[in-house]
N, C-alpha and C positions, 0 to 999 in steps of 0.2 A: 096588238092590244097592249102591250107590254114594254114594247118597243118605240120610242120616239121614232118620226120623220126625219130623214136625212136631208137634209137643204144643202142646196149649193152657198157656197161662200159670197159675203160682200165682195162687188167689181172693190179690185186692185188699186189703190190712191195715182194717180197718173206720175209719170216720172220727174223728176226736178229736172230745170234747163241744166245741163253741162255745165256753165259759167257755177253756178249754184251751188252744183253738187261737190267742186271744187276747193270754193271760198275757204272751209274751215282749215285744209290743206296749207292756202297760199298765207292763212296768216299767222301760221304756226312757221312758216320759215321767213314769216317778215320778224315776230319776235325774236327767231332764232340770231337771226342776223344782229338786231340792236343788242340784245343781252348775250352774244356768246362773240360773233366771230367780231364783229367794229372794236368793241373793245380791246380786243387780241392783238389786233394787228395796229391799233394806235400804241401798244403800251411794246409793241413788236419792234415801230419806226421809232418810239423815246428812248430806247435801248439800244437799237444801231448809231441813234447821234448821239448818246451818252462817247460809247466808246470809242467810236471816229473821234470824239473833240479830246481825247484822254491826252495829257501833257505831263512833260516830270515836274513833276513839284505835287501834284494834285495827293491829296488822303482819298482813300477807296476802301470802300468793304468788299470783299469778296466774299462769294457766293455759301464758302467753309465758314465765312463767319469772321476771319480776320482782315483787323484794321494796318493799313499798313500807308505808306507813302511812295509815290510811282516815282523810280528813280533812272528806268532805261524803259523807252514804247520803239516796238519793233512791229513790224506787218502783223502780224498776230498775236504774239506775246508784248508781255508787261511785265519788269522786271518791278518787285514791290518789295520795300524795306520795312519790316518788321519789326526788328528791334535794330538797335546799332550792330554792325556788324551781322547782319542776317537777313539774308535776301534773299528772295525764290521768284521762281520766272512764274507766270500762271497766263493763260489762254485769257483774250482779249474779253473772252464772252464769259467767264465766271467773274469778271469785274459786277457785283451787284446793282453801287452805287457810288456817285463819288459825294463826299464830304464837304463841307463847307468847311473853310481854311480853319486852321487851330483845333477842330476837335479834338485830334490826336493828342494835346497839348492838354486841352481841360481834362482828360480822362487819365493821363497820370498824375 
């Protein structure tokens, strides 16, 4: 009297095909790809032929932030002149960027 009827439940919505139920999946790792890894590894190979092409004479920022001018390239290292008379060797790979000729020039 007091009590509602207990019903059985609505049938169950039928299952999505597999291919479907997948989609939102596969295009969460398609953006993943265009906005995370392609980029990485394109700005990954502009960086490896940065430093392969490094020659003495070239002006470089390194990575600390100092401007200097490459004055001895060895397998790995880069010997880089700072000021006159002041030179430090530094790893091929903290080379940042190299310079367009004369910067070092306009800047003092």
């Amino acid at each position: 009297m007091f009590i509602n009827n207990a019903y059985a439940q609505a049938a169950a919505a039928p299952a999505q095909d597999g291919f479907v139920q997948y989609l939102p999946l596969f295009a969460l790792v398609v953006v993943f790809y265009f906005l995370v890894l392609r980029p990485q590894t394109k700005r990954a190979k502009e960086l490896k032929a940065m430093t392969e092409a490094l020659q003495r004479g070239d002006e470089v920022l390194t990575m600390g932030g100092m401007l200097g001018l490459v004055t001895k390239v060895h397998d790995q290292y880069v010997s880089v002149e700072l000021a006159q008379n002041v030179e430090v060797t530094v790893q091929k790979s903290s080379i940042q960027s190299v310079l367009p000729k004369g910067t070092i020039g306009s800047i003092k």
